[in-house]
C-alpha positions in Angstrom: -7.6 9.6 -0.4 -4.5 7.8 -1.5 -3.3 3.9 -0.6 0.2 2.5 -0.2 0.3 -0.9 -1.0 2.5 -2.9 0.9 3.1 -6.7 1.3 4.1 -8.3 4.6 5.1 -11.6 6.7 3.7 -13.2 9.3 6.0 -15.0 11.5 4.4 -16.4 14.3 6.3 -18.7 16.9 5.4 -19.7 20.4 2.7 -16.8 20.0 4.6 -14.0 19.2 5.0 -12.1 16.4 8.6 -11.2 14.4 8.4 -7.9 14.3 10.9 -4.6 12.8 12.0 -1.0 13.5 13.6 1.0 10.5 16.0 3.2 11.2 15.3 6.7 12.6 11.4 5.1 13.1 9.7 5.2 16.7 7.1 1.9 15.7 7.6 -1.6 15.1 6.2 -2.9 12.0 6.0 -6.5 10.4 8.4 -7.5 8.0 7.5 -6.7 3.8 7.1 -3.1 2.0 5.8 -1.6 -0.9 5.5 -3.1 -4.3 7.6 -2.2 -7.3 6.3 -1.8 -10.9 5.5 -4.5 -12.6 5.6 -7.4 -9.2 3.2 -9.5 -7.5 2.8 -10.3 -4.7 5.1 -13.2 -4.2 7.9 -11.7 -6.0 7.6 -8.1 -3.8 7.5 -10.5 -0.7 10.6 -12.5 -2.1 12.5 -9.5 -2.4 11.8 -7.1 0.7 12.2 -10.0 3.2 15.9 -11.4 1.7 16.6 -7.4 1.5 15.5 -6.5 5.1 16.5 -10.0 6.8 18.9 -11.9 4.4 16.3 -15.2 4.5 14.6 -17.0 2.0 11.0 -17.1 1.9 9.8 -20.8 -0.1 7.2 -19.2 -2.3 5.7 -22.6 -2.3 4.7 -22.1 1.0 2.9 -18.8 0.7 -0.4 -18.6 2.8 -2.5 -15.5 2.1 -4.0 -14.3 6.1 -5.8 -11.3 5.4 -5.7 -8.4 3.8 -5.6 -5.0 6.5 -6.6 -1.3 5.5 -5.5 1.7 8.1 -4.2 4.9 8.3 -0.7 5.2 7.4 1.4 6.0 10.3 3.6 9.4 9.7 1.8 9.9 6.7 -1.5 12.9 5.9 -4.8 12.1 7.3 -5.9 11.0 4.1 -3.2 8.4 3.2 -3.9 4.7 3.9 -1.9 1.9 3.9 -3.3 -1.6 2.9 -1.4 -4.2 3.7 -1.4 -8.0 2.5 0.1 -10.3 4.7 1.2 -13.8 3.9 2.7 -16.3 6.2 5.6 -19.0 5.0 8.7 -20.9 5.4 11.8 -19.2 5.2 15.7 -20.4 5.0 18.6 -19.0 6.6 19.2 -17.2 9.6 17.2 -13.9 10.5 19.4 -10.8 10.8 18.5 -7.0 10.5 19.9 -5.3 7.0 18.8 -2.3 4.8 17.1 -0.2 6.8 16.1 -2.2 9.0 17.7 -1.7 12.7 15.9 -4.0 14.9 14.3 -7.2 14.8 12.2 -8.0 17.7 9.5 -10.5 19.1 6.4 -8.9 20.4 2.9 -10.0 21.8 -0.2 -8.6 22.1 1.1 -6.1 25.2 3.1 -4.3 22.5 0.4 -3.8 20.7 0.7 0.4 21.4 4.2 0.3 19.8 3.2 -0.5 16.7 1.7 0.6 13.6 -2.0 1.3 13.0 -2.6 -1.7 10.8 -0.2 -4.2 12.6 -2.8 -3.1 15.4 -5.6 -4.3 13.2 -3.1 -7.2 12.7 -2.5 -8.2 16.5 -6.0 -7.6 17.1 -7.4 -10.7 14.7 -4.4 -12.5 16.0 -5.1 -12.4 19.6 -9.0 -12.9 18.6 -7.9 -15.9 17.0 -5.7 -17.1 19.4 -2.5 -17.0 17.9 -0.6 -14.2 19.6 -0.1 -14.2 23.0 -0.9 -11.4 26.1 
């Protein structure tokens, strides 16, 4: 069994969720990625959300939600991905870069479009009210 550990962002407005598709990818999944040697977890977040959507995050805002453990979509059987997601305050105006293709606004209905732990994800948001049908 092996784990990816990937940090994300919860953007939450009107109850829907921001959302991304990489390029050449056939699911959404929330805004973050994978942690490089050496950062935490504010500095990974920092870093993939400026690279993938050219905003600033205000680390001073940082608000652990959860942390979510699921298969790894595209990936072996055995390969998990546990994502920690954290929700904040951000500067500057959203726009797709890197990789990143699309940037879209999804509620719970899209819930089949998206990765196996952003199901988890929408799941406890919907339970808690916070993302809409």
């Amino acid at each position: 069994m092996s784990l990816i550990d990937k940090i994300a962002w919860l953007h939450l407005q009107e109850g829907r969720v921001l959302s991304t598709r990489s390029r050449g990818k056939d699911r959404y999944y929330l805004p973050g990625g994978k942690r490089e040697a050496g950062e935490t977890d504010t500095q990974t977040l920092l870093r993939e959300i400026w690279e993938e959507l050219t905003i600033a995050l205000d680390p001073a805002s940082l608000q652990l939600r959860g942390v979510f453990t699921a298969p790894a979509h595209g990936h072996a059987p055995d390969v998990l991905v546990q994502m920690t997601l954290y929700a904040a305050t951000h500067t500057g105006q959203l726009q797709p870069a890197a990789e990143i293709e699309e940037i879209i606004w999804l509620t719970y209905r899209h819930r089949p479009q998206v990765s196996a732990v952003d199901q988890l994800i929408f799941d406890w948001l919907h339970q808690n009210g916070e993302l809409a049908e």
